[in-house]
Backbone as JSON Lines, residues from 0, in Angstrom:
{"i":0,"aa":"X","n":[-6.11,-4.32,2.21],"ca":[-5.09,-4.18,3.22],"c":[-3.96,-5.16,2.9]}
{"i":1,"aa":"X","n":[-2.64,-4.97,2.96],"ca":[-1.56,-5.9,2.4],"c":[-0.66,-5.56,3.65]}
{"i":2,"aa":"X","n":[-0.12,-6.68,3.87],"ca":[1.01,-7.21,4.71],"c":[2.07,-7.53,4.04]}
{"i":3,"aa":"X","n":[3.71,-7.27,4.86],"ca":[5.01,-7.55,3.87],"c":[5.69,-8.14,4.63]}
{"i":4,"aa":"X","n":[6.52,-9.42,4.13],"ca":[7.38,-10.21,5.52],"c":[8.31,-10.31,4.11]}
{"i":5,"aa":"X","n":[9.3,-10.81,4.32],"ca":[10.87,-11.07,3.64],"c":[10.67,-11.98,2.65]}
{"i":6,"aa":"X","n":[9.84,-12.43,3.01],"ca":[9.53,-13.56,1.68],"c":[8.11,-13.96,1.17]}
{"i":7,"aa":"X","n":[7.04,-13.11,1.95],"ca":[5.73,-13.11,1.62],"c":[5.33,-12.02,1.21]}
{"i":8,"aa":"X","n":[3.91,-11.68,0.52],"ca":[2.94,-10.55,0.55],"c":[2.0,-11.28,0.97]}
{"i":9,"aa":"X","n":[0.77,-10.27,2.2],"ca":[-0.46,-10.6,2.27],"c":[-1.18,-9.71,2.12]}
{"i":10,"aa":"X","n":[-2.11,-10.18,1.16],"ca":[-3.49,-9.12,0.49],"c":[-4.81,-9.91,-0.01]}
{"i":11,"aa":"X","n":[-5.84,-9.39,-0.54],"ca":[-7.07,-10.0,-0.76],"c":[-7.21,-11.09,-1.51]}
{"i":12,"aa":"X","n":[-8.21,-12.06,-1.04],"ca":[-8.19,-13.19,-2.06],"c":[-8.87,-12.5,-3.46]}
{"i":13,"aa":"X","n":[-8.66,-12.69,-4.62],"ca":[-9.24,-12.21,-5.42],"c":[-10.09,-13.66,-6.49]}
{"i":14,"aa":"X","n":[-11.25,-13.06,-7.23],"ca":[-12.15,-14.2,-7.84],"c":[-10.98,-15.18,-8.88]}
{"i":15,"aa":"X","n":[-9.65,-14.78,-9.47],"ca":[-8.93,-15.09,-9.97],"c":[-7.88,-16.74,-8.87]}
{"i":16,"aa":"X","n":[-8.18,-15.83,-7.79],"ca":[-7.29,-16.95,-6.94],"c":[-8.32,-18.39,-6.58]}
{"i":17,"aa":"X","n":[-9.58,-18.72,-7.33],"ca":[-10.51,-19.39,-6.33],"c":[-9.81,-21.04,-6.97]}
{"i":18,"aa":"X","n":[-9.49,-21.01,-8.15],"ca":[-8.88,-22.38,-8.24],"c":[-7.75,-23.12,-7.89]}
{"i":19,"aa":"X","n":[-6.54,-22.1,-7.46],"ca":[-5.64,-21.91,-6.61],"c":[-6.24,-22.36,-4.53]}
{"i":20,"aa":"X","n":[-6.91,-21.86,-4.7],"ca":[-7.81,-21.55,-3.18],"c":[-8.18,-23.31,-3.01]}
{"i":21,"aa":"X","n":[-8.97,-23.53,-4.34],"ca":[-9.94,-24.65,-3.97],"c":[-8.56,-26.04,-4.14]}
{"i":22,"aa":"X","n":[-7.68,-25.71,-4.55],"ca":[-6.6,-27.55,-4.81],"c":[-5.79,-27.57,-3.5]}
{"i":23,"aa":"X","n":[-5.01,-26.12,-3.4],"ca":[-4.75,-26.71,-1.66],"c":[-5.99,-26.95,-0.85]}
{"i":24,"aa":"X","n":[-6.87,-26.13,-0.55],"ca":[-8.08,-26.03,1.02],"c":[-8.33,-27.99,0.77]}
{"i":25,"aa":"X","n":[-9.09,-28.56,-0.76],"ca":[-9.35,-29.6,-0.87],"c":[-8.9,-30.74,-1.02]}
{"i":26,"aa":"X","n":[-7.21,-30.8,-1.11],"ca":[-6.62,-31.49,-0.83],"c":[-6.31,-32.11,0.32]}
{"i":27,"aa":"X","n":[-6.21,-33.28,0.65],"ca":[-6.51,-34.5,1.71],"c":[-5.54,-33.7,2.81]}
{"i":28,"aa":"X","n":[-4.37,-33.5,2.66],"ca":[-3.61,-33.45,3.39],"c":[-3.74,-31.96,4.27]}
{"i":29,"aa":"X","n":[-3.97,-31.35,3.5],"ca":[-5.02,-29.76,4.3],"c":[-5.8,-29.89,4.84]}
{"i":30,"aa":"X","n":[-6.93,-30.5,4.09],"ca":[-8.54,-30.84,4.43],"c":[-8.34,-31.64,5.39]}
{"i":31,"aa":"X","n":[-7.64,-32.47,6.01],"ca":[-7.72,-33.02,7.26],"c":[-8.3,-32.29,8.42]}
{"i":32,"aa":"X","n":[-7.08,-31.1,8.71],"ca":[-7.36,-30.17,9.87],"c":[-8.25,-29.58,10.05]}
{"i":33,"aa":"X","n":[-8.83,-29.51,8.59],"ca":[-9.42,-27.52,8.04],"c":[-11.02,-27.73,8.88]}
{"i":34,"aa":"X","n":[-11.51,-26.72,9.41],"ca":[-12.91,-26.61,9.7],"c":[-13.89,-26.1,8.34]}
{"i":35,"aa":"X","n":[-13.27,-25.81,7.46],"ca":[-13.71,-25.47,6.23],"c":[-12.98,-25.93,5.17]}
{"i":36,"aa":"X","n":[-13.98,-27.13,3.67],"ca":[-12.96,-27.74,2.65],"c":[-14.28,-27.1,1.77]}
{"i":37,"aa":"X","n":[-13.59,-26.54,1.13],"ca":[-14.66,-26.31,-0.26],"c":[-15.09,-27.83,-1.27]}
{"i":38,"aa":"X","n":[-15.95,-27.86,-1.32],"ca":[-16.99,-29.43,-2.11],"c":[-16.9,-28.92,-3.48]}
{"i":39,"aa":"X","n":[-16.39,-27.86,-3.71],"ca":[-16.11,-27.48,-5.35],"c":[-15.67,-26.18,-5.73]}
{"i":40,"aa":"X","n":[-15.12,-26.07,-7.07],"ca":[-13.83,-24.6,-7.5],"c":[-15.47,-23.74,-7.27]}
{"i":41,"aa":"X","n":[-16.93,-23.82,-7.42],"ca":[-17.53,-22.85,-7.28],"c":[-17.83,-22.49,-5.66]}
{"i":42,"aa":"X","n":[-18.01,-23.58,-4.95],"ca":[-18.16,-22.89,-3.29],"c":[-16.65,-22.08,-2.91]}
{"i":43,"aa":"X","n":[-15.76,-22.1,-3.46],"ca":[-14.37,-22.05,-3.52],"c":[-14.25,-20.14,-3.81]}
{"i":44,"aa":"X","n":[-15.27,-19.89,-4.79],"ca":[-15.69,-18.86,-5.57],"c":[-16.34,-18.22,-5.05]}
{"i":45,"aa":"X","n":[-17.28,-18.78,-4.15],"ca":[-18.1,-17.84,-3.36],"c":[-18.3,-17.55,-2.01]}
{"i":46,"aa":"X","n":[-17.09,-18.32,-1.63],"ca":[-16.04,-17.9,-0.29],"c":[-15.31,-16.6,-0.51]}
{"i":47,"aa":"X","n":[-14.52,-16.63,-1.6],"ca":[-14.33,-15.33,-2.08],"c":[-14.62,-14.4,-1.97]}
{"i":48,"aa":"X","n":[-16.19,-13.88,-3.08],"ca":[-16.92,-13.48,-3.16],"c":[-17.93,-12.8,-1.69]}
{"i":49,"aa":"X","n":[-17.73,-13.66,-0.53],"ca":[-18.6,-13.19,0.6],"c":[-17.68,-13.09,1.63]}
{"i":50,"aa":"X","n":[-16.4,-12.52,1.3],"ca":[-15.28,-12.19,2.15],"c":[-15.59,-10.5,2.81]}
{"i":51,"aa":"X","n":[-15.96,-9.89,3.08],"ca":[-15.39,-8.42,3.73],"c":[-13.94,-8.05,3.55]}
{"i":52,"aa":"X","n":[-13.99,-6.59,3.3],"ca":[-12.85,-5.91,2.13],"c":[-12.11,-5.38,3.38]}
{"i":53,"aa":"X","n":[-12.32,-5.55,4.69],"ca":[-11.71,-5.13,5.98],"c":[-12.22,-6.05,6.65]}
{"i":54,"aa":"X","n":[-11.17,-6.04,7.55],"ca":[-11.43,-6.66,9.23],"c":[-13.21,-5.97,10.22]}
{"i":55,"aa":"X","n":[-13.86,-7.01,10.44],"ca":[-14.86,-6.45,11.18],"c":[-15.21,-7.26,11.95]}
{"i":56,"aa":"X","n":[-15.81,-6.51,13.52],"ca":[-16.04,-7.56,14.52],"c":[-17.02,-8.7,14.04]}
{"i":57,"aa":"X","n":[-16.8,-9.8,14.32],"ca":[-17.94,-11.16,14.01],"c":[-17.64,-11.96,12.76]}
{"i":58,"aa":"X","n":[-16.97,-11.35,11.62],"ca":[-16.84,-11.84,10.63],"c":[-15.25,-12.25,10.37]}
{"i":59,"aa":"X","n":[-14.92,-13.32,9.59],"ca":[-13.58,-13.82,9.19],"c":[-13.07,-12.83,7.94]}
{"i":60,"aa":"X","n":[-11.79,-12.27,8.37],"ca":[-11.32,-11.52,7.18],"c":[-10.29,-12.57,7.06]}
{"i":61,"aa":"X","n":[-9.96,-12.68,5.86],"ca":[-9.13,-14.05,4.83],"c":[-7.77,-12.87,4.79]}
{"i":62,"aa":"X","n":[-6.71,-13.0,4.56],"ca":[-5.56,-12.69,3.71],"c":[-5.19,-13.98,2.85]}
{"i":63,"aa":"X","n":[-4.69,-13.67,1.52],"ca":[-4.03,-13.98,0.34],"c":[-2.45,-14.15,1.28]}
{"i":64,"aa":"X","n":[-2.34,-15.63,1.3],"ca":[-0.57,-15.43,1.06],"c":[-0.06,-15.62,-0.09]}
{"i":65,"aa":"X","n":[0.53,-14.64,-0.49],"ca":[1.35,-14.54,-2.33],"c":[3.41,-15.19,-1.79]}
{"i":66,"aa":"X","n":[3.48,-15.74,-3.29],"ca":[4.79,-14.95,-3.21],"c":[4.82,-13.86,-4.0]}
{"i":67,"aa":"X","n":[6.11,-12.86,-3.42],"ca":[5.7,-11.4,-4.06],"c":[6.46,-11.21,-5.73]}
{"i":68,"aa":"X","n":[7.11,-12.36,-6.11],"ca":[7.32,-11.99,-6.97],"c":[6.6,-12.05,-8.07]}
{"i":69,"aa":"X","n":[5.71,-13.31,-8.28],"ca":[4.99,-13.59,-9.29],"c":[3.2,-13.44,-8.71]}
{"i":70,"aa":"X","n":[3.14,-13.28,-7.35],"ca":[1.96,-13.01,-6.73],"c":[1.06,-14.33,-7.0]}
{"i":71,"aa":"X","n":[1.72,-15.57,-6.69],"ca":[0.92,-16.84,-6.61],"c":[0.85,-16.93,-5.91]}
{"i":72,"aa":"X","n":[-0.38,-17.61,-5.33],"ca":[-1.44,-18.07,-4.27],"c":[-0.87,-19.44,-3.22]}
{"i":73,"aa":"X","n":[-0.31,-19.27,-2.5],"ca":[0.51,-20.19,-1.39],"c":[-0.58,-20.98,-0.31]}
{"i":74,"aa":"X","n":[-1.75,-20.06,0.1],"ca":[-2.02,-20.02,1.14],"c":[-2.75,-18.99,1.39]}
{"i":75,"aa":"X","n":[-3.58,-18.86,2.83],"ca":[-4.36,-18.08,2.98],"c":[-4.19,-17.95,4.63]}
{"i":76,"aa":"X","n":[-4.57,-16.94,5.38],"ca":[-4.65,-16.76,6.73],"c":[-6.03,-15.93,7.24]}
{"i":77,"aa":"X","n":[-6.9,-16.28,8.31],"ca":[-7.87,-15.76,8.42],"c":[-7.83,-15.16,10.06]}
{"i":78,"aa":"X","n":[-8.53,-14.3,10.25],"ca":[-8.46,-13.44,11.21],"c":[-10.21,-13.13,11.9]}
{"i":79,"aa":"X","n":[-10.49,-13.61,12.81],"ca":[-12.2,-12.94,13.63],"c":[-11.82,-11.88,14.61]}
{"i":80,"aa":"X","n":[-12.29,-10.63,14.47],"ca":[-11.96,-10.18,15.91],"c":[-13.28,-10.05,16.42]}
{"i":81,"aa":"X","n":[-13.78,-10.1,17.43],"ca":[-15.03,-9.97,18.75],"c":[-15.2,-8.89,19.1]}
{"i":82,"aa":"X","n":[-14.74,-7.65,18.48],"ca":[-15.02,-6.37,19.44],"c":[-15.13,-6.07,20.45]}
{"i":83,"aa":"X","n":[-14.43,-6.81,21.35],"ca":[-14.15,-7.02,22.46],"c":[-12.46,-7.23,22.84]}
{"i":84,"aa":"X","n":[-11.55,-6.24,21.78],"ca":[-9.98,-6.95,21.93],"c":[-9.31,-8.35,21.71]}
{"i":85,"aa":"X","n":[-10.06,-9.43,21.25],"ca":[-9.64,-10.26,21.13],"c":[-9.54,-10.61,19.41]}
{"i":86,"aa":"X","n":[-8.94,-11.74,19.66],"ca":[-9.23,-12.32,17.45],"c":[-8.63,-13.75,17.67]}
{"i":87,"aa":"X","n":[-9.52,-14.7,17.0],"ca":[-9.06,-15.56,16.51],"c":[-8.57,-15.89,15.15]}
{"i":88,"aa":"X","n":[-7.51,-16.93,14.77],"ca":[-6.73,-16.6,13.74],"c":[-6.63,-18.59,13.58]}
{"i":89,"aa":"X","n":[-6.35,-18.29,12.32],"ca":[-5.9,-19.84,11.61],"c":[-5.52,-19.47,10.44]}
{"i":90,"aa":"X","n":[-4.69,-20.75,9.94],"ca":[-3.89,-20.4,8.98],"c":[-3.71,-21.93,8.17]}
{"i":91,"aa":"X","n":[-4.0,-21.68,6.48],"ca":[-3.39,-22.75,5.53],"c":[-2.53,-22.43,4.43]}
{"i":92,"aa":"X","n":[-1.7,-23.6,4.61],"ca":[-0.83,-23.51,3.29],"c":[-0.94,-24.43,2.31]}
{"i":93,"aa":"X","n":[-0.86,-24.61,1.05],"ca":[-0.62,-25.73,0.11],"c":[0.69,-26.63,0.8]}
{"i":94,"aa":"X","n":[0.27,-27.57,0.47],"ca":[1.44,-28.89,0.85],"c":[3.07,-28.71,0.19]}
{"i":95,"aa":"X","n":[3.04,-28.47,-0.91],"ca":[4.5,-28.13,-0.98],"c":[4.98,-26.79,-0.46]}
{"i":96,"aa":"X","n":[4.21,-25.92,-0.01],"ca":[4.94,-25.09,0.66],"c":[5.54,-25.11,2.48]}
{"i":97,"aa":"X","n":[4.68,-26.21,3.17],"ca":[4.58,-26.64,4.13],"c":[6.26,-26.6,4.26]}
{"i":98,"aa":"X","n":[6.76,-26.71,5.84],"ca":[7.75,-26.92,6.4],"c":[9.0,-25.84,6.0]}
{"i":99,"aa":"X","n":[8.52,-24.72,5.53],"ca":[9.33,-24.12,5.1],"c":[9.57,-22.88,6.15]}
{"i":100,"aa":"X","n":[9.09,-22.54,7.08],"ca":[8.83,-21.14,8.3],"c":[8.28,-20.55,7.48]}
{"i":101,"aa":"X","n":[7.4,-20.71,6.24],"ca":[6.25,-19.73,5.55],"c":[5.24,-19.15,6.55]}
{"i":102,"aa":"X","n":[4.53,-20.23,6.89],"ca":[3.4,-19.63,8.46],"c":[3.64,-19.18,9.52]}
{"i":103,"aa":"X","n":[4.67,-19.34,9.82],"ca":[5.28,-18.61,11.06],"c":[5.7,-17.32,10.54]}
{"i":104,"aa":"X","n":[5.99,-17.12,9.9],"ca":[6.42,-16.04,8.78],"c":[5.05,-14.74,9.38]}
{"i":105,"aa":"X","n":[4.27,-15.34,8.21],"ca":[3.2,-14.66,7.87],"c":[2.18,-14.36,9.59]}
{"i":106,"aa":"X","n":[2.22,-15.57,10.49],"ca":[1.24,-15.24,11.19],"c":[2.57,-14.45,12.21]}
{"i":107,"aa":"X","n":[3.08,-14.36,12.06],"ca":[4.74,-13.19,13.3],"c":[4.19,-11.67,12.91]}
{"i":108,"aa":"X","n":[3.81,-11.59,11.24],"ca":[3.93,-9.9,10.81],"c":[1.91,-10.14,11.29]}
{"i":109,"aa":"X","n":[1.07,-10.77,11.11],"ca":[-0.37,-10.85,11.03],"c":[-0.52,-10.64,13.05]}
{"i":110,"aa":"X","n":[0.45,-11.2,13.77],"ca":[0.04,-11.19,15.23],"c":[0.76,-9.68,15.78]}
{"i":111,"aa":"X","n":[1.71,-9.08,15.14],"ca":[2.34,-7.28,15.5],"c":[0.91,-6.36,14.72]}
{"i":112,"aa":"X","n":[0.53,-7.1,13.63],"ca":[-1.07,-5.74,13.37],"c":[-1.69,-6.03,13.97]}
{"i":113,"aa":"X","n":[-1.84,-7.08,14.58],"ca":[-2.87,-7.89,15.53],"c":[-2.4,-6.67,17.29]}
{"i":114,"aa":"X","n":[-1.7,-6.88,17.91],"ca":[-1.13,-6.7,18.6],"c":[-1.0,-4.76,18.29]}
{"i":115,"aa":"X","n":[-0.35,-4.19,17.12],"ca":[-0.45,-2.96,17.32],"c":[-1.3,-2.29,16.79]}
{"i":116,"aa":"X","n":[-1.68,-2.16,15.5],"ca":[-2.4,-1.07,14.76],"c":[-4.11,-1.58,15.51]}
{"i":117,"aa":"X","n":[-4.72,-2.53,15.41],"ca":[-5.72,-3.43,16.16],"c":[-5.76,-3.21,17.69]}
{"i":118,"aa":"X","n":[-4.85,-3.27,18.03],"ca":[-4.8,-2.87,19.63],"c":[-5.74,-4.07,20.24]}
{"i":119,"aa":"X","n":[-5.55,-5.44,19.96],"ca":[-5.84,-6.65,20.3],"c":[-5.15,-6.42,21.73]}
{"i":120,"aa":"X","n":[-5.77,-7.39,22.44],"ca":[-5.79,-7.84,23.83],"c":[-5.37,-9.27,24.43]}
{"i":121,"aa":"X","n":[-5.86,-9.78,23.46],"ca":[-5.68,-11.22,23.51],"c":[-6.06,-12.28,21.78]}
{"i":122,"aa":"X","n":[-4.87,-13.28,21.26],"ca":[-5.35,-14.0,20.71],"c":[-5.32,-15.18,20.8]}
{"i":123,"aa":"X","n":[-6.12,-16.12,20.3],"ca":[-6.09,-17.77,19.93],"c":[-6.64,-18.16,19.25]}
{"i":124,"aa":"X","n":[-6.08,-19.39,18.94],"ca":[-6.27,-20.11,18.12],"c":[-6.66,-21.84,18.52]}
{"i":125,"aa":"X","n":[-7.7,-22.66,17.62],"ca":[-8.0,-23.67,17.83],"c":[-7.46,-24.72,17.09]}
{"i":126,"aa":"X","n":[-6.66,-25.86,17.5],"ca":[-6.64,-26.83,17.08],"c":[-6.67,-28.19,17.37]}
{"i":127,"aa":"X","n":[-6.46,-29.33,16.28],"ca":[-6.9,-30.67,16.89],"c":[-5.3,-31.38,16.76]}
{"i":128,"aa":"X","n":[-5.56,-31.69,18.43],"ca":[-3.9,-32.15,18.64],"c":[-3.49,-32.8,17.9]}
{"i":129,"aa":"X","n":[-3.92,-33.67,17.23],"ca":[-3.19,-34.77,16.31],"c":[-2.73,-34.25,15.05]}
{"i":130,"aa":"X","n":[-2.78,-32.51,14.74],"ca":[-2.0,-31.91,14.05],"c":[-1.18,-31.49,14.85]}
{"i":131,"aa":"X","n":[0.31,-32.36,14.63],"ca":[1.29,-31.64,15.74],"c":[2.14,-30.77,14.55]}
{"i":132,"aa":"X","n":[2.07,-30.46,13.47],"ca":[2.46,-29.32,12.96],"c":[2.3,-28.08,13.37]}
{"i":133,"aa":"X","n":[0.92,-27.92,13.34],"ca":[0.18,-26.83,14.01],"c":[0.68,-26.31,15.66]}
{"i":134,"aa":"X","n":[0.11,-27.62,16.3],"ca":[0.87,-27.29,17.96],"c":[2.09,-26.87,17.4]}
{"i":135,"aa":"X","n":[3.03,-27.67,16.97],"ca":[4.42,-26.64,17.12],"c":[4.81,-25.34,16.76]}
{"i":136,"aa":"X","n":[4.04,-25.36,15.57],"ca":[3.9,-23.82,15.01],"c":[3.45,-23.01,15.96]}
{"i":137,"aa":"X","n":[2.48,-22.69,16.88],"ca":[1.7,-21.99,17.46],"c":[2.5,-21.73,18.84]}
{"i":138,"aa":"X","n":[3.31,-23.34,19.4],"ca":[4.42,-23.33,20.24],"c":[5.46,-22.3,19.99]}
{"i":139,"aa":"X","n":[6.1,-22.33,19.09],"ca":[7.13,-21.21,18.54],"c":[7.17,-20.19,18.63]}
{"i":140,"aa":"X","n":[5.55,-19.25,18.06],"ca":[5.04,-17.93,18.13],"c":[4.84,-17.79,19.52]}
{"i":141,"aa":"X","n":[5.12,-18.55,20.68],"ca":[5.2,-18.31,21.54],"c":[3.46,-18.4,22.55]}
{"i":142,"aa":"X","n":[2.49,-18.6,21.79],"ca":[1.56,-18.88,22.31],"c":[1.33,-20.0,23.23]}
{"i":143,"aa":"X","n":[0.8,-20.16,24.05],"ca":[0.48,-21.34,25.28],"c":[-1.16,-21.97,25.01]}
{"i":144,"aa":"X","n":[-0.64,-23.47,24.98],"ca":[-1.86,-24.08,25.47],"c":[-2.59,-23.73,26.52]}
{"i":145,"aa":"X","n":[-4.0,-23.6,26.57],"ca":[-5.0,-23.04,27.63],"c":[-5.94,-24.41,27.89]}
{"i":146,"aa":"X","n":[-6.31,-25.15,26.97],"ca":[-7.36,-25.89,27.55],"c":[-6.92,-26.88,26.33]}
{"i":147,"aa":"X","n":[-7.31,-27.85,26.93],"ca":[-7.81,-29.45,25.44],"c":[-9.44,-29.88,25.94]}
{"i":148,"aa":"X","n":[-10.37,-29.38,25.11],"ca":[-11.4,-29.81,25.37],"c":[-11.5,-31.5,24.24]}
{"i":149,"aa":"X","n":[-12.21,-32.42,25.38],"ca":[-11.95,-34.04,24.58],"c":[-13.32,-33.54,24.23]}
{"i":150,"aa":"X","n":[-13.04,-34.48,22.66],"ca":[-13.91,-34.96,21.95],"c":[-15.17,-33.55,21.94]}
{"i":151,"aa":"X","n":[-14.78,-32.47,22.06],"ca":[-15.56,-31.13,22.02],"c":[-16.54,-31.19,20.56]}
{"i":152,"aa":"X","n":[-16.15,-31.15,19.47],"ca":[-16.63,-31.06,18.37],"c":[-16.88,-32.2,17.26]}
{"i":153,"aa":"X","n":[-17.78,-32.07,16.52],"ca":[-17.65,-33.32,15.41],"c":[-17.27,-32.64,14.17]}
{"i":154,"aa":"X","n":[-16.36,-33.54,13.65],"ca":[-15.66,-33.38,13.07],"c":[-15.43,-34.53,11.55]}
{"i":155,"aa":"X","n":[-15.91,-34.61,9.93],"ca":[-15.59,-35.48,9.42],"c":[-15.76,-36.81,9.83]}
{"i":156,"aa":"X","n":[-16.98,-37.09,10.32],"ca":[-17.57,-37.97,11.04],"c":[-17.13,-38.45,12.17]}
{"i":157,"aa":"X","n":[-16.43,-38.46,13.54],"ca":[-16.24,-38.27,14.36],"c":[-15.74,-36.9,15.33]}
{"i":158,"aa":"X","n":[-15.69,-37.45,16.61],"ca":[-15.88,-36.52,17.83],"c":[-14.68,-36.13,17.93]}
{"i":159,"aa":"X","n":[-13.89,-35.16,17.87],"ca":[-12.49,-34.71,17.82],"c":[-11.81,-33.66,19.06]}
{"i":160,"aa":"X","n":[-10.88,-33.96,19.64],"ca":[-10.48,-32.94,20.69],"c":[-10.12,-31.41,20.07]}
{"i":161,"aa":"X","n":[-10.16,-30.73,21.14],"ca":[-9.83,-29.2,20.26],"c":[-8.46,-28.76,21.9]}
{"i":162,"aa":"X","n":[-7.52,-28.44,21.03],"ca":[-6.61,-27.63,22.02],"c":[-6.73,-26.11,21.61]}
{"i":163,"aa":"X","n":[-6.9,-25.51,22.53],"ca":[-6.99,-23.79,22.32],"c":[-6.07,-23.39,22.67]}
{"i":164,"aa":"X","n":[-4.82,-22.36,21.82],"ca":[-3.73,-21.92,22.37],"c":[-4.11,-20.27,22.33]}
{"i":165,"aa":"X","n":[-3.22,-19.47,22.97],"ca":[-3.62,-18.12,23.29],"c":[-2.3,-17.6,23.6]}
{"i":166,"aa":"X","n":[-2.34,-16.22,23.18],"ca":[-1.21,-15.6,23.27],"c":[-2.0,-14.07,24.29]}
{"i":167,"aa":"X","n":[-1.56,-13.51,25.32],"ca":[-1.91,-11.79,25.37],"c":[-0.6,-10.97,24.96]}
{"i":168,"aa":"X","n":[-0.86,-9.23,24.59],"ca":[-0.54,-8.52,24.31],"c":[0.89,-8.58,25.42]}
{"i":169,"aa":"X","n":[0.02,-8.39,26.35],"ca":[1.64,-8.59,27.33],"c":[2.87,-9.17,27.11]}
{"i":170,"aa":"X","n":[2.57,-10.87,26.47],"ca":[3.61,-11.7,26.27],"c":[3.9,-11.61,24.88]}
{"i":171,"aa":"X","n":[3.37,-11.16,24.0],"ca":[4.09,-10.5,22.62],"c":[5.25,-9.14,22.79]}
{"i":172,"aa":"X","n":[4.53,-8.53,23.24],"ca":[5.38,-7.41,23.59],"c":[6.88,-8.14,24.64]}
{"i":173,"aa":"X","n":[6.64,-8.77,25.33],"ca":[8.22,-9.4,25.71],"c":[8.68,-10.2,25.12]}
{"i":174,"aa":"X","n":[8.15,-10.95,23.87],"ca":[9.1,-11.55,23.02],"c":[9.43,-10.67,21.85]}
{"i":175,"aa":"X","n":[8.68,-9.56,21.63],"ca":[9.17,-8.56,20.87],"c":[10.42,-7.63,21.38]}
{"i":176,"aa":"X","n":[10.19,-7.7,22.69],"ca":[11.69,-6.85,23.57],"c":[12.68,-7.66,23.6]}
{"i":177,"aa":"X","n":[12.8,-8.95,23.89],"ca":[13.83,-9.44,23.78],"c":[14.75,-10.06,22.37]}
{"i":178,"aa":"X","n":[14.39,-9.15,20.87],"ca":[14.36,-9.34,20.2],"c":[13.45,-10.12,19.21]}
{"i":179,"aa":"X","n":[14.46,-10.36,17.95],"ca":[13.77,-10.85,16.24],"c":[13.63,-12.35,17.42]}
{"i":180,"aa":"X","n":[11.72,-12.72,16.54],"ca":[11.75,-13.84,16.4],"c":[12.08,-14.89,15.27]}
{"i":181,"aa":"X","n":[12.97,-15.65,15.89],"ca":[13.51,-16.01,14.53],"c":[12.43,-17.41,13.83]}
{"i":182,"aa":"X","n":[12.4,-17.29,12.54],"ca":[11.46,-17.59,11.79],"c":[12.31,-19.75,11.57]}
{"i":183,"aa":"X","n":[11.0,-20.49,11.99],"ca":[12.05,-21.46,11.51],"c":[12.03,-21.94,9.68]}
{"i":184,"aa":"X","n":[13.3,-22.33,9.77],"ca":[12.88,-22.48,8.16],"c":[14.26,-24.06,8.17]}
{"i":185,"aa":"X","n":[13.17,-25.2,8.04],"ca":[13.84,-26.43,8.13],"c":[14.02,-26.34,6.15]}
């Protein structure tokens, strides 16, 4: 399944992308946030490898963020839906691509399939406040904080807060009526 935004493609991770996959996910500055760091280019490989070739309730479907011209590996975005209308979603990029409206990008065209062809109901996403990249990103797309559970999870050897933001179908569809969301790109 492939996705197209103005300056991205999203499509499957392939066994070719796993060393690409494994230097951003394991790099410090990713691996901070991430609930998942690959411990090596082979667990890296077999993340890959145990991906599902479609979206299915219970399981994480991955997209490949490429650029489309040379189809290098930027980043990745992952998607759960519950069969129940909902999906949770998260999203990484390599560090030099950071700060560019790349993820906002990608998760704007990933939350309209979300939202139309999917016929989602509701999404969110989890994160730990002290990534205020993330909060702002997720701020933008227009999603709302719902809860900060303290110290909810452990995390990289300590107890870490989790903020859950959430968007419904309703409030996409009125930022889709009132026009383009515009993508930031500092």
């Amino acid at each position: 399944m492939e996705l197209r935004t103005p300056r991205l493609r999203l499509d499957a991770l392939h066994p070719a992308d796993a060393a690409a996959l494994f230097a951003y996910r394991a790099d410090p500055v990713v691996a901070r946030y991430q609930g998942w760091v690959p411990a090596s280019l082979a667990e890296a490989a077999q993340f890959i490898d145990d991906l599902p070739a479609e979206p299915l309730p219970g399981r994480w479907f991955q997209w490949a963020i490429r650029v489309p011209e040379d189809g290098r590996l930027i980043g990745d975005l992952g998607v759960c839906l519950d069969g129940r209308r909902q999906a949770t979603f998260g999203i990484s990029l390599a560090p030099a691509q950071q700060g560019r409206g790349l993820a906002q990008e990608a998760l704007q065209e990933v939350l309209g399939w979300l939202f139309g062809a999917m016929d989602v109901h509701r999404v969110h996403a989890s994160v730990d406040p002290r990534n205020l990249a993330s909060m702002g990103l997720l701020a933008r797309l227009g999603l709302r904080q719902e809860a900060l559970h303290r110290q909810s999870y452990w995390f990289c050897g300590e107890w870490a807060d989790d903020a859950v933001f959430a968007m419904l179908v309703s409030e996409w569809r009125a930022r889709v009526a009132n026009g383009p969301v515009a993508a930031c790109t500092r």
